[in-house]
N, C-alpha and C positions, 0 to 999 in steps of 0.2 A: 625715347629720350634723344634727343639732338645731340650734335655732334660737332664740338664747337674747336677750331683749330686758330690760334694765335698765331699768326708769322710774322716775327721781327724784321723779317728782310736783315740789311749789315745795317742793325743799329744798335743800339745801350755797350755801353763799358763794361769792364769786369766788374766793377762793385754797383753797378745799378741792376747788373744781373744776379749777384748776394741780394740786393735788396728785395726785387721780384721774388725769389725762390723763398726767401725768408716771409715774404704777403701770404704766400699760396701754400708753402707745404703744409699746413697743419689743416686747410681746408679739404672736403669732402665732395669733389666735383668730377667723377668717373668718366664725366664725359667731355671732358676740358682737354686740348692738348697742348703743348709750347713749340713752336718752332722757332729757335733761336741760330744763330751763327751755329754752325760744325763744333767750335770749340769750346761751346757752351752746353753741347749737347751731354755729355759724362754729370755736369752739375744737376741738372733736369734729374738724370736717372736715380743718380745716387741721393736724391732728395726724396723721392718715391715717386715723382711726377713723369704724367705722358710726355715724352721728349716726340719730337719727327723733325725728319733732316729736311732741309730746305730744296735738296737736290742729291742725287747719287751719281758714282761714274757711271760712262755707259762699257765698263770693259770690268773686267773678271777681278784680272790684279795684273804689276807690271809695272813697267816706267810710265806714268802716266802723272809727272810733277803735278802738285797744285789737286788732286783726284780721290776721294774719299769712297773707297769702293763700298757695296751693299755689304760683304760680308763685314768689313769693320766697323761699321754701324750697327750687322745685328750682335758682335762681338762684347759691343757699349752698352747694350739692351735698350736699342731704339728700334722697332716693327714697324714703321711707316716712315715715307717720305714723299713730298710733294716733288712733282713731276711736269717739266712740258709749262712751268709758269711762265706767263705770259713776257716777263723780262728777259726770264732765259733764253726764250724764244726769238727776242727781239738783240737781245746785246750779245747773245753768246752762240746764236741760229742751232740754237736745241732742235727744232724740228725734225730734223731727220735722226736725233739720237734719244726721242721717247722711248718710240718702241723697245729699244737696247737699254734704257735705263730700267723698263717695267721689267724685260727679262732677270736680269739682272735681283732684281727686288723680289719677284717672285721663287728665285729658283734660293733664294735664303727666307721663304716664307714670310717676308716684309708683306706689308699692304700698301700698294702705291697710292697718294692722291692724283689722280689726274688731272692738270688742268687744262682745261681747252673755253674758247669764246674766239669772239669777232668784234673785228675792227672799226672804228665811226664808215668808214667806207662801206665796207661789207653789209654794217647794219641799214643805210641810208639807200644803198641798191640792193637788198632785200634778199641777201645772197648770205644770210647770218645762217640758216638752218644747213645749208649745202656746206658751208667752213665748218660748223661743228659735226655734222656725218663723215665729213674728211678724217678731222683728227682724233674720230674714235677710232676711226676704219684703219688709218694707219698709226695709233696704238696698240692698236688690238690683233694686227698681221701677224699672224704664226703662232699664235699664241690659242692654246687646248682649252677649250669653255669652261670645263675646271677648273683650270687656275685663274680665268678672268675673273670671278665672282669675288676673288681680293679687293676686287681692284673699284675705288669711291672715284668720283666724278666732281672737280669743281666744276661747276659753269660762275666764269665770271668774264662780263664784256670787255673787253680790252678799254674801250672807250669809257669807261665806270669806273676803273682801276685810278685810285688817287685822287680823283679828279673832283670830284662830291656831289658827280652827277649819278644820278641811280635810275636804270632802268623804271617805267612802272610795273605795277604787280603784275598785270595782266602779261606783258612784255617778257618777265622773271617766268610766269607759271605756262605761256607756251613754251617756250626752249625747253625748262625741264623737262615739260611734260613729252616733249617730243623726244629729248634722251632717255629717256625708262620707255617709252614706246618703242624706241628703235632696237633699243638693246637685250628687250624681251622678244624682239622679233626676229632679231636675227643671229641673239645671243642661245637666246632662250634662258634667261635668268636676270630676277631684278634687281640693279643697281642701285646704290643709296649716290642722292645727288646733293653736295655743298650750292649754296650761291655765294659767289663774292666780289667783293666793287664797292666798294664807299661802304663796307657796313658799319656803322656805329650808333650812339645812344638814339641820333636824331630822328632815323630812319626807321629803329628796330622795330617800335613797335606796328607800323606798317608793313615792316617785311614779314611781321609774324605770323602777320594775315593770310599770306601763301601756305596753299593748302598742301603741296606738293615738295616742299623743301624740307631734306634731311640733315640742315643744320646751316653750317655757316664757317669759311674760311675771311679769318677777319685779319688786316692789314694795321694801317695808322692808329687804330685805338685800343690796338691789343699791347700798346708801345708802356702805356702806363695802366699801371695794374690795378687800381683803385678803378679807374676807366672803363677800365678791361671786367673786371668783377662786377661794376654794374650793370654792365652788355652782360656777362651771364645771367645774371639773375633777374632778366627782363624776356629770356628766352624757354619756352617751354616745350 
C-alpha cells in the first residue's frame, strides 16, 4: 500500500482545520498522513489521525525561540517529520541542518521524510543525479545503517514544486530508480521513495503508471479535503 502524505505548507484557519479533521476522522485510510502547521498537529492526533511535522529543530532543547524540538513532537504522538523541503532549503538554508534535524528525529525514534531534488538549472545541465547523491550523502553523514532504514525519501524536482509542470514518467522512474540503487549500494538496505511536484487529480492517474513509486508527498490539493480524498482513492 502507498503511502500518501498531505502537506499543508502555512495554510487553512482554525476552523477549516475542524472542518478537515471532522471529513476524515471517521474514515479508514492507514495509509494517509496530515501534515499541518505545528499548531495543528495535537488536533490530528487526538482525532486518531497520522499527524507529521512539517519540520523539526535541529538542536536537542534550549533557547532556540520560534523551534519545535523532535522530542516534543514525539511527546504530541507525532512519529514523523518532513525534512530538507525544498522551501526550507531555499528561504531558511536548511541544508546544512538536515543531517542534525534526521539526528535529532531518529535518536526519539521519529521516521524522517527526506526531501531532496534539483533545480530547472541543475536538471537542464544534466547534473540532477550528482545534486540528489549529494543530499543523500550529506543526510546520511554519521549516521549507523541501522537507524538509516527510518528514514523515507521524497524525490521531488524543485522546478515541479507548485508550478503544474510534471516531470515525465520515464524522467520520475530514473531518479527513483537511481535512489533505491544507490542506497542499497552503499547503504545496504532499501528505502521507500515518495514522488512529489504538482501531484493531483489531473496527473494521478499517469503517475500511477510508475512502477517504482512508494506513494506520494502531495502539496496544493491536499489543501481541500474532498480533493484530497479523491487523490486517495485514485491511488493504489
Amino acid at each position: 500500500m502507498k503511502l500518501i502524505v498531505g502537506n499543508f505548507k502555512m495554510n487553512l484557519s482554525y476552523y477549516e482545520i475542524e472542518k478537515y479533521i471532522d471529513f476524515f476522522k471517521e474514515k479508514d485510510y492507514s495509509n494517509v498522513f496530515f501534515a499541518p502547521s505545528s499548531i495543528y498537529l495535537q488536533k490530528f492526533v487526538d482525532a486518531g489521525l497520522y499527524a507529521v511535522a512539517q519540520d523539526v529543530s535541529a538542536y536537542e532543547v534550549g533557547a532556540y525561540t520560534g523551534d519545535v524540538a523532535a522530542f516534543q513532537l514525539k511527546n504530541l504522538g507525532v512519529n514523523y517529520s518532513i525534512v530538507g523541503h525544498s522551501e526550507r532549503r531555499k528561504y531558511y538554508h536548511d541544508d546544512e541542518l538536515v543531517n542534525k534535524k534526521i539526528i535529532r528525529l531518529l535518536e526519539q525514534e521519529m521516521k524522517p521524510i527526506l526531501c531532496i531534488g534539483e533545480n530547472k538549472e541543475e536538471r537542464d545541465n544534466k547534473k540532477y543525479l550528482e545534486v540528489i547523491e549529494k543530499e543523500i550523502k550529506d543526510a546520511f553523514n554519521n549516521i549507523q545503517k541501522e537507524y538509516l532504514k527510518d528514514i523515507i525519501i521524497a524525490y521531488e524536482p524543485i522546478w515541479s514544486i507548485g508550478t503544474g509542470v510534471i516531470p515525465t514518467n520515464e524522467e520520475i522512474e530514473e531518479v527513483i530508480g537511481y535512489i533505491k540503487k544507490y542506497v542499497k549500494e552503499k547503504y545496504e538496505f532499501d528505502i521507500k521513495v515518495l514522488y512529489g511536484g504538482s501531484v493531483n487529480n489531473k496527473c494521478i492517474e499517469t503517475l500511477e503508471k510508475i512502477e517504482n513509486v512508494d506513494g506520494y508527498l502531495v502539496g496544493g490539493c491536499s489543501l481541500k479535503y474532498e480533493e484530497f480524498e479523491n487523490l486517495i482513492n485514485n491511488i493504489h
